[in-house]
VOBA-1610 file (N, C-alpha, C; in pm, whole numbers, padded with zeros to 5 digits, always signed):
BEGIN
Unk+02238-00584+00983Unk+02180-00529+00861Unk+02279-00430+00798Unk+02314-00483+00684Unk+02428-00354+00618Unk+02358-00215+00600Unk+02454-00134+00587Unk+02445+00018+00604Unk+02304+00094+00520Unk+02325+00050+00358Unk+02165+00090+00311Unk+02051+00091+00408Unk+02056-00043+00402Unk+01914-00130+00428Unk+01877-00091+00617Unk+01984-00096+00665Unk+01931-00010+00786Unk+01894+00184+00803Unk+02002+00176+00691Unk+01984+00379+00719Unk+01821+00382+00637Unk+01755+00302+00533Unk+01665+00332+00487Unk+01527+00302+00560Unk+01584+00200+00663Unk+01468+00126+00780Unk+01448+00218+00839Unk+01537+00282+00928Unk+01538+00410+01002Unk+01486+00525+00970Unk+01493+00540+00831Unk+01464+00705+00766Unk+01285+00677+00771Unk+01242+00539+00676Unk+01096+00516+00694Unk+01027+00537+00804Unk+01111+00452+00942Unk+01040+00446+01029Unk+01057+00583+01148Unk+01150+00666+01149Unk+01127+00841+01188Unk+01050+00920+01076Unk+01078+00921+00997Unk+00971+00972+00907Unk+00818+00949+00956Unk+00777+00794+00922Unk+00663+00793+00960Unk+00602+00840+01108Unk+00684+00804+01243Unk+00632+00862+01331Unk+00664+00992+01398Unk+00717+01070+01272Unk+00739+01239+01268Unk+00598+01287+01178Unk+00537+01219+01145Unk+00460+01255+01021Unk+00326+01238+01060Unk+00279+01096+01165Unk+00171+01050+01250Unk+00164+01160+01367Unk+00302+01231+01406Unk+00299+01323+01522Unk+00235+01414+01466Unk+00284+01486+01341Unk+00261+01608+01250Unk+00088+01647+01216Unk+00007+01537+01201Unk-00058+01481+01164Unk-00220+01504+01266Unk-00122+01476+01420Unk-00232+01439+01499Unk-00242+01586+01565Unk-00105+01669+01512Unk-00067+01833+01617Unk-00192+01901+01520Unk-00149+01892+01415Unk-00232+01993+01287Unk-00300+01887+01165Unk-00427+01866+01178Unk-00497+01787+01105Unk-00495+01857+00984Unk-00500+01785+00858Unk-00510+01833+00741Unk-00675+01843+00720Unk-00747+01974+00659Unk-00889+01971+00672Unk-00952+01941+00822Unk-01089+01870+00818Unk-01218+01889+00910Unk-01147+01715+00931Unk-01132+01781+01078Unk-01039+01637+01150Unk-01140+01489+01190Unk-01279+01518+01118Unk-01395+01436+01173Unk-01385+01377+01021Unk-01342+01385+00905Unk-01297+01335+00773Unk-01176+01224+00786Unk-01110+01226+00879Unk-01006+01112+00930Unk-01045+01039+01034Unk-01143+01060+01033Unk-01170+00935+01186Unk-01269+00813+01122Unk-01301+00678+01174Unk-01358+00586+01143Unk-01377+00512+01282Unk-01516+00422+01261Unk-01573+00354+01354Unk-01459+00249+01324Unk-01428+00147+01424Unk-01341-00002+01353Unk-01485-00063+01415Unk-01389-00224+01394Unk-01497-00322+01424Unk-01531-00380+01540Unk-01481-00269+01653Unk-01501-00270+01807Unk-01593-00169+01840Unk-01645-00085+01735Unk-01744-00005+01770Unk-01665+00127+01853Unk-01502+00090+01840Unk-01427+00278+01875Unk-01381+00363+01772Unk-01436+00493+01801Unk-01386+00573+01674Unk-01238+00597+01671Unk-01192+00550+01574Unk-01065+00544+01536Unk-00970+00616+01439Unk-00872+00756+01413Unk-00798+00822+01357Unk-00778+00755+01209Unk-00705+00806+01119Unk-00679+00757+00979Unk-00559+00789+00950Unk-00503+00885+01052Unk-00366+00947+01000Unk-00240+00831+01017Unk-00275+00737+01008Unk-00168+00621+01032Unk-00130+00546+00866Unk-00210+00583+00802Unk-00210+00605+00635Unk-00119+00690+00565Unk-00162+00808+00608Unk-00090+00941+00525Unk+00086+00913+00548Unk+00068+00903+00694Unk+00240+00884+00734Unk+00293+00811+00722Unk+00254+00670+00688Unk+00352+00541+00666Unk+00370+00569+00524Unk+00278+00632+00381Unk+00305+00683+00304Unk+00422+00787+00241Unk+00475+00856+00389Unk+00538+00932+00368Unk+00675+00897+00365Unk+00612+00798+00528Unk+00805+00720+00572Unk+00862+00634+00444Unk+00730+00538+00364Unk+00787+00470+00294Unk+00880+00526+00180Unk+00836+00664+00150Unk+00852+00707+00004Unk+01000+00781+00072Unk+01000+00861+00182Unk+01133+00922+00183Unk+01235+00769+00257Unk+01211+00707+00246Unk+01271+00585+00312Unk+01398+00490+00187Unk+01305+00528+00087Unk+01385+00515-00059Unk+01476+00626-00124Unk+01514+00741-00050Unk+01511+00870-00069Unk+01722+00825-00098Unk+01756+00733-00007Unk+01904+00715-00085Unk+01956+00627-00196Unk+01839+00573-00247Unk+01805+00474-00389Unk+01898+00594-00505Unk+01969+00504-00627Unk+01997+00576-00743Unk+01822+00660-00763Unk+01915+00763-00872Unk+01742+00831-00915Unk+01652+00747-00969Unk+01650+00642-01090Unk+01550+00585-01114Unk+01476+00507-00986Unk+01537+00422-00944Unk+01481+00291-00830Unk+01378+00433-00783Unk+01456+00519-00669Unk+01430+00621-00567Unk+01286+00702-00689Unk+01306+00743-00772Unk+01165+00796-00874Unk+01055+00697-00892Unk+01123+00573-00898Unk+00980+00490-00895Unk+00964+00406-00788Unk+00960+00430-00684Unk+00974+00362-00555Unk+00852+00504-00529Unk+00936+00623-00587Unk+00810+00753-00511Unk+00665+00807-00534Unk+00716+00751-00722Unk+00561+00756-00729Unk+00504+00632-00745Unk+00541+00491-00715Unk+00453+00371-00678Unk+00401+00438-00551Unk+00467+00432-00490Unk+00415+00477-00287Unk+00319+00567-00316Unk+00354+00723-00312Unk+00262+00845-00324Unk+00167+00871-00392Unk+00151+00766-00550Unk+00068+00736-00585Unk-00064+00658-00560Unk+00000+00583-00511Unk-00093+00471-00399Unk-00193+00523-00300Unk-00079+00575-00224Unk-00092+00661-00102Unk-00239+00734-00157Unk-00196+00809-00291Unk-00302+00938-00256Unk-00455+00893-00334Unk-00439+00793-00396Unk-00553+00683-00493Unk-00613+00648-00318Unk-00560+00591-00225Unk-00619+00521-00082Unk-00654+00629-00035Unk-00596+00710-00028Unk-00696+00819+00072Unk-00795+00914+00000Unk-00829+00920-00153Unk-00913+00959-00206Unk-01047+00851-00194Unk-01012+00726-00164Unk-01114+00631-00132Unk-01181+00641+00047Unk-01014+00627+00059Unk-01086+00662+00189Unk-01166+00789+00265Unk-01140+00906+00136Unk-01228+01024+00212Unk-01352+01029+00117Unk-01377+01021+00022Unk-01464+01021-00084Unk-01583+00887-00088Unk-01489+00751-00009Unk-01584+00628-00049Unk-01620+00645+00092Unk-01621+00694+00152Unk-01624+00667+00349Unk-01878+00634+00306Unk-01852+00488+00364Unk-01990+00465+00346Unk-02011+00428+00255Unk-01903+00403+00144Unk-02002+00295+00013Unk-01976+00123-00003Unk-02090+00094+00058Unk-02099-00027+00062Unk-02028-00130-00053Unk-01984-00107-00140Unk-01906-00142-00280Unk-01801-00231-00258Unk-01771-00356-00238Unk-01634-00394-00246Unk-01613-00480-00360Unk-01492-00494-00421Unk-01415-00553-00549Unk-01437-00497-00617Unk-01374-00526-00701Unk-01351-00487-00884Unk-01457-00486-00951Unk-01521-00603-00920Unk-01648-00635-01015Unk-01805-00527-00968Unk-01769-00484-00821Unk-01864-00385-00828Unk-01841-00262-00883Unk-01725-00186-00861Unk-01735-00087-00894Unk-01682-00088-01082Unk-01651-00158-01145Unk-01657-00207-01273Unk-01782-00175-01327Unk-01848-00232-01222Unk-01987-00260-01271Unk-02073-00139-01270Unk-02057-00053-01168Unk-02073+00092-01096Unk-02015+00181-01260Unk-01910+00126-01313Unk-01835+00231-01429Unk-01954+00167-01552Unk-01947+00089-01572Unk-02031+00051-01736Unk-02139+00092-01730Unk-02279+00122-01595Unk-02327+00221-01592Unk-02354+00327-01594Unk-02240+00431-01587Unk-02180+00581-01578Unk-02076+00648-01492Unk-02117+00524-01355Unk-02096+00608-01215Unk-01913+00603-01178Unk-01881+00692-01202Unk-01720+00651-01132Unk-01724+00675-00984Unk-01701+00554-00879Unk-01678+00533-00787Unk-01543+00571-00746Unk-01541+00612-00607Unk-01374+00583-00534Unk-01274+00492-00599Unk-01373+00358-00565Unk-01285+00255-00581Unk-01236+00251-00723Unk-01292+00276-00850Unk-01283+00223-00951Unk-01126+00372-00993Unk-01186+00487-00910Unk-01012+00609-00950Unk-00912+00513-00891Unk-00932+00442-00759Unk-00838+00357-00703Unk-00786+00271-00760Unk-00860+00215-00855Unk-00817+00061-00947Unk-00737+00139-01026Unk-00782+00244-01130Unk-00722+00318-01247Unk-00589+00386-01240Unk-00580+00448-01100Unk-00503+00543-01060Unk-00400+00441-00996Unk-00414+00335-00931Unk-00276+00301-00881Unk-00248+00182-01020Unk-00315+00119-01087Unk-00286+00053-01207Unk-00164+00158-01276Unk-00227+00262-01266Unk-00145+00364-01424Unk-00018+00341-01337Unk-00014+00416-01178Unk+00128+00467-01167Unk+00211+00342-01145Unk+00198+00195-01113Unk+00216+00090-01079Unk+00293+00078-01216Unk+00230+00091-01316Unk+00280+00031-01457Unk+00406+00152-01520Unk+00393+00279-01468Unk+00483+00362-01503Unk+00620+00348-01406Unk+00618+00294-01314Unk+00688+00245-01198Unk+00778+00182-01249Unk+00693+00056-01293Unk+00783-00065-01340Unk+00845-00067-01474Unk+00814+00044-01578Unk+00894+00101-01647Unk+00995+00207-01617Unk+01038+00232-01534Unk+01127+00280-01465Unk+01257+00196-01421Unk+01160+00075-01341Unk+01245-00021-01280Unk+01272-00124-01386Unk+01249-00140-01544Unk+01241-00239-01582Unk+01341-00177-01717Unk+01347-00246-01807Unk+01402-00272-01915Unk+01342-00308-02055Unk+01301-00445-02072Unk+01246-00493-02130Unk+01077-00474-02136Unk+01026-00452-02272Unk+00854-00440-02288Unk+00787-00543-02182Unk+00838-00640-02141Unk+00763-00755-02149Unk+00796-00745-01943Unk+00869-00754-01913Unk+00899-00679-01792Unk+00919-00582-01731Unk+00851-00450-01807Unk+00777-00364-01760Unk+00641-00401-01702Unk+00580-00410-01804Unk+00420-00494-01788Unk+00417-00580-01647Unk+00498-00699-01668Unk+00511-00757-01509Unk+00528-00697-01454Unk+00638-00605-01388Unk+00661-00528-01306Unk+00561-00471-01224Unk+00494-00361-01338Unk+00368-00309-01288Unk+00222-00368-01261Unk+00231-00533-01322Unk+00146-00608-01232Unk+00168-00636-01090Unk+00295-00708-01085Unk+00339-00699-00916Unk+00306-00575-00873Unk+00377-00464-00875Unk+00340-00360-00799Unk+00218-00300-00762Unk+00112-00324-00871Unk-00047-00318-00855Unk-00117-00377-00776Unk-00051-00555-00772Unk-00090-00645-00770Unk-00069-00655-00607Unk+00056-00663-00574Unk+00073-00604-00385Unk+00025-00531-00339Unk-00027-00394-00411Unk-00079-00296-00342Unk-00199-00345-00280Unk-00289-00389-00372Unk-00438-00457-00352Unk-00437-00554-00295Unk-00297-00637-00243Unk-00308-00733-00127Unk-00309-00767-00022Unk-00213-00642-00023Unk-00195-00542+00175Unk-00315-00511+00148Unk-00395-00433+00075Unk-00518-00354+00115Unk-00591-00481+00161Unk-00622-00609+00065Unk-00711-00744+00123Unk-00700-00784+00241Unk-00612-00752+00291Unk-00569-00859+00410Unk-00559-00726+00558Unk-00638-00607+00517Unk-00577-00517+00607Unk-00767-00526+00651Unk-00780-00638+00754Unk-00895-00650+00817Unk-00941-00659+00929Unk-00825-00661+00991Unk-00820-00633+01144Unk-00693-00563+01174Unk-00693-00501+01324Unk-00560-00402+01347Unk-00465-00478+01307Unk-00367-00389+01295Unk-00196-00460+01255Unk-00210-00535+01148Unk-00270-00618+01111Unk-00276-00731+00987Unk-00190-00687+00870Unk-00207-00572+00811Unk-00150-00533+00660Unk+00010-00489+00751Unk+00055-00416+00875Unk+00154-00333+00851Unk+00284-00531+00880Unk+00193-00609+00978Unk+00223-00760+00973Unk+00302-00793+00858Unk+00189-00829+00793Unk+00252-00883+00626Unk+00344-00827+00569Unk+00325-00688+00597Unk+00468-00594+00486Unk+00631-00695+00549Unk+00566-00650+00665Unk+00703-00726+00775Unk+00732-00846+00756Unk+00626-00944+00739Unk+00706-01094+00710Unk+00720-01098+00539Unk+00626-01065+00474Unk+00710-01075+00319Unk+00782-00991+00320Unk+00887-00843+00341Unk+00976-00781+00320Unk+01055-00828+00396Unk+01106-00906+00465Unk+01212-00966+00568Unk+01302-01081+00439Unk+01239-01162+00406Unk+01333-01220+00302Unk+01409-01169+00157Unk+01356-01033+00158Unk+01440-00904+00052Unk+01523-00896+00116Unk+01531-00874+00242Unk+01657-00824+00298Unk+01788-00881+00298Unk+01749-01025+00233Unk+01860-01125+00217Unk+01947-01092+00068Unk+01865-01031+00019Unk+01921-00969-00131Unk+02000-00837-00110Unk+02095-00802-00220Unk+02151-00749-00252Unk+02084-00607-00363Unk+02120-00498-00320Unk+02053-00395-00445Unk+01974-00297-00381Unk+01922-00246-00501Unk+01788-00126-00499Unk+01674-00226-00395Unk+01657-00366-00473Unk+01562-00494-00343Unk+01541-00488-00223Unk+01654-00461-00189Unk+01669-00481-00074Unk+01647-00380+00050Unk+01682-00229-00025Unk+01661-00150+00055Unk+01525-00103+00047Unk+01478-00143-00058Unk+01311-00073-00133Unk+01275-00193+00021Unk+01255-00326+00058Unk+01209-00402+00131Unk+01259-00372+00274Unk+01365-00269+00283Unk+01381-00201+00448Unk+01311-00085+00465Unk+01278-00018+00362Unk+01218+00109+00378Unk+01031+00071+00389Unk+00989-00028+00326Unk+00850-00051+00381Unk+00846-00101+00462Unk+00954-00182+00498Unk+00970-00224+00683Unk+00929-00155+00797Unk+01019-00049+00755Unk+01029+00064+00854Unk+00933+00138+00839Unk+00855+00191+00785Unk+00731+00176+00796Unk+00616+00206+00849Unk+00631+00026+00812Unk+00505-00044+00892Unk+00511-00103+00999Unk+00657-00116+01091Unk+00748-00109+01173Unk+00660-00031+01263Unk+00656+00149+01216Unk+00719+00262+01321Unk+00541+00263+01349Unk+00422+00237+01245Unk+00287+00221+01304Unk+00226+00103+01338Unk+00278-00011+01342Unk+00258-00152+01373Unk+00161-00103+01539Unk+00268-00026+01633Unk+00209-00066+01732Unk+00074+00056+01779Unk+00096+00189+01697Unk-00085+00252+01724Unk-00184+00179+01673Unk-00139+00073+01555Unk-00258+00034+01481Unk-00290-00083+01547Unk-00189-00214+01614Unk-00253-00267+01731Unk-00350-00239+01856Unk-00255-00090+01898Unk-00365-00013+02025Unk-00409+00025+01960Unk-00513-00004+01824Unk-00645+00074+01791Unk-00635+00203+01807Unk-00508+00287+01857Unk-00497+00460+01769Unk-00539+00495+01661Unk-00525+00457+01579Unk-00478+00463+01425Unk-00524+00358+01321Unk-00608+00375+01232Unk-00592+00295+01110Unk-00505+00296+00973Unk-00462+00258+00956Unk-00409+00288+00809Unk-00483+00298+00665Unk-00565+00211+00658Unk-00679+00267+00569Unk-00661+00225+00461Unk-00698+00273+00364Unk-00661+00266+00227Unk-00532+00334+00198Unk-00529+00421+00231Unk-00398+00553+00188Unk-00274+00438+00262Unk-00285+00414+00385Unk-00125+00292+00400Unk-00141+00167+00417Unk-00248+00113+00334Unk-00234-00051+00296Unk-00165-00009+00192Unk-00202+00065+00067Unk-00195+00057-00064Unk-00002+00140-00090Unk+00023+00222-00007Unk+00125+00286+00008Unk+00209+00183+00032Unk+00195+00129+00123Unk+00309+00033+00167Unk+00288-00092+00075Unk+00169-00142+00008Unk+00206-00265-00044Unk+00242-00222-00174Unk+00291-00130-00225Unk+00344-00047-00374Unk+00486-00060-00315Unk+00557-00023-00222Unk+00690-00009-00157Unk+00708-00111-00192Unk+00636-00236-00103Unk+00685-00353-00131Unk+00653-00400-00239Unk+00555-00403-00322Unk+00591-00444-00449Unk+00687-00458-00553Unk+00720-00262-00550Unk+00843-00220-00587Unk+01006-00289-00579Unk+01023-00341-00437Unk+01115-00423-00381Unk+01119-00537-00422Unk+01011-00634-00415Unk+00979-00737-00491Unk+01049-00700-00677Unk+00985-00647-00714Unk+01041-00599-00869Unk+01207-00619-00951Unk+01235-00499-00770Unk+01391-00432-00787Unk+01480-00593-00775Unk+01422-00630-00710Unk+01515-00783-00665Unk+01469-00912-00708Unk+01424-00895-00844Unk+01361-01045-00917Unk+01371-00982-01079Unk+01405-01105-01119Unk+01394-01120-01298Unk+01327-01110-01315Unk+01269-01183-01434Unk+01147-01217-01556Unk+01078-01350-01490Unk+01168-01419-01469Unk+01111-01527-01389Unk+01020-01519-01216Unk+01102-01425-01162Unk+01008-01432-01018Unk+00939-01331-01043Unk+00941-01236-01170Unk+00831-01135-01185Unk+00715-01217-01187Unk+00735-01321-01334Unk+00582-01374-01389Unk+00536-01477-01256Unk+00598-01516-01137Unk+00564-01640-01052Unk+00494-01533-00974Unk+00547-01427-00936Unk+00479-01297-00847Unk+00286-01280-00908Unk+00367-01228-01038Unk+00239-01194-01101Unk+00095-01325-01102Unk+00151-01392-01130Unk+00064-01490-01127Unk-00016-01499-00997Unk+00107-01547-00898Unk+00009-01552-00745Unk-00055-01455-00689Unk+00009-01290-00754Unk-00101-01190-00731Unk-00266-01185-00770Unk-00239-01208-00921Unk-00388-01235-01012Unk-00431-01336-00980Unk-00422-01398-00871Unk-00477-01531-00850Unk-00563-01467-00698Unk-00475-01475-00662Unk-00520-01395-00483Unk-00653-01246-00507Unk-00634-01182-00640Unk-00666-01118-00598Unk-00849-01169-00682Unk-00816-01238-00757Unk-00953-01300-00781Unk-01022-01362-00718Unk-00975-01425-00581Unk-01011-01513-00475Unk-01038-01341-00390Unk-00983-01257-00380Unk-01032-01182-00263Unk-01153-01074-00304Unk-01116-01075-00418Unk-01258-01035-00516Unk-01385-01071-00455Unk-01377-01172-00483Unk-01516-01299-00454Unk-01592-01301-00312Unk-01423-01297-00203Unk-01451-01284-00075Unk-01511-01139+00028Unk-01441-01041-00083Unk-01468-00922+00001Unk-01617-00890-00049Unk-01637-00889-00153Unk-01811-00916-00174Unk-01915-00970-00091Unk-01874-01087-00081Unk-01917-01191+00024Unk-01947-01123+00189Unk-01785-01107+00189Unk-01800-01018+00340Unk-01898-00923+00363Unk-01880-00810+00241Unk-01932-00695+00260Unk-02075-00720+00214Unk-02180-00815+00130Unk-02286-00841+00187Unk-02361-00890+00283Unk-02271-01007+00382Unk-02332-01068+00457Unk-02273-00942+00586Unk-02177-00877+00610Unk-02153-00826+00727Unk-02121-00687+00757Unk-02102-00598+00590Unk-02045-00492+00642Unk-01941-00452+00648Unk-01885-00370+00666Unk-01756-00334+00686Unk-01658-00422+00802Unk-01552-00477+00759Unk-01503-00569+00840Unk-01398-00520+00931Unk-01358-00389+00876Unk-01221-00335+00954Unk-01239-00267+01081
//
């Protein structure tokens, strides 16, 4: 692995498990606000969120200033939209778009719906950063939106989301650029908590599905045109209308699945 792309793997992944240590020594607030039942019925930590958030964002930290500025607030933005869900929504039965949408045209602003708004905005300010053109800005910050909310879909059993970062960010690494290292630094990661969130230590939550799938979005971005933007975008808005449908589904017939 050339010199970037490993010094930025490394920085993510000590970061993050300097930050999970930091985390578990001195809890931020009432340490019973980070814990969660999983779907084994053990109560399970949250601080595996905050810190992969952290690794990812200083992980980009030797990026030129733009990439490295919007690499920080895709991540930290993310980051802090997921863990406002996750401390604020803890118990609302609500999943997809279309509920808490639906939750807004009535009055009520939900978690989820600051979550939709809040990582939409910084997602799209991101990719005007990373972008150029009107028209690939816009993409941009669909991908980057659009990943965030896909790690979060797929983060349904242990390991699953920090998984995925790892096999879709492994073929960035074949690229050249800002791409490439933006796709070592969410590596590293989801790398350095892969294995508390297997031993059921740790969840990642909202705060590091959404953190890390903004990293990688970002990466995705830094290392594709107009063309693998709109093929991105597409299979995002596609997936995420199918997981729409499903997490509804789930979460009436069963509950919380994680």
């Amino acid at each position: 692995m050339p010199v970037p792309r490993r010094t930025a793997f490394l920085t993510a992944a000590t970061a993050t498990r300097a930050a999970l240590a930091a985390l578990r020594t001195r809890p931020p607030g009432d340490p019973t606000r980070w814990q969660r039942t999983n779907f084994a019925g053990r109560t399970v930590e949250l601080y595996g969120g905050p810190a992969t958030a952290v690794g990812a964002a200083l992980g980009a930290a030797a990026l030129a200033p733009r990439p490295r500025a919007a690499a920080g607030l895709a991540v930290l933005a993310a980051g802090a939209c997921g863990a406002y869900d996750d401390v604020a929504g803890a118990g609302d039965p609500r999943r997809g778009f279309r509920a808490h949408l639906g939750a807004l045209r009535g009055g009520e602003v939900t978690s989820g719906a600051v979550k939709l708004f809040g990582v939409s905005a910084a997602a799209l300010a991101a990719g005007a950063l990373l972008k150029e053109r009107p028209v690939d800005k816009l993409l941009a910050g669909v991908v980057i939106a659009g990943t965030a909310h896909f790690v979060n879909l797929v983060d349904v059993r242990p390991g699953r989301a920090a998984a995925t970062v790892l096999a879709l960010g492994a073929p960035g690494l074949l690229r050249v650029g800002p791409g490439a290292t933006l796709a070592a630094a969410s590596m590293g990661a989801a790398a350095a908590v892969l294995p508390d969130d297997v031993g059921r230590r740790t969840m990642i939550g909202d705060t590091g599905a959404h953190a890390l799938g903004a990293a990688l979005g970002a990466a995705i971005v830094a290392g594709n045109g107009r063309a693998g933007l709109a093929v991105h975008a597409a299979g995002l808005v596609a997936a995420a209308a199918c997981g729409d449908t499903v997490s509804r589904v789930a979460a009436s017939a069963f509950g919380e699945t994680r």
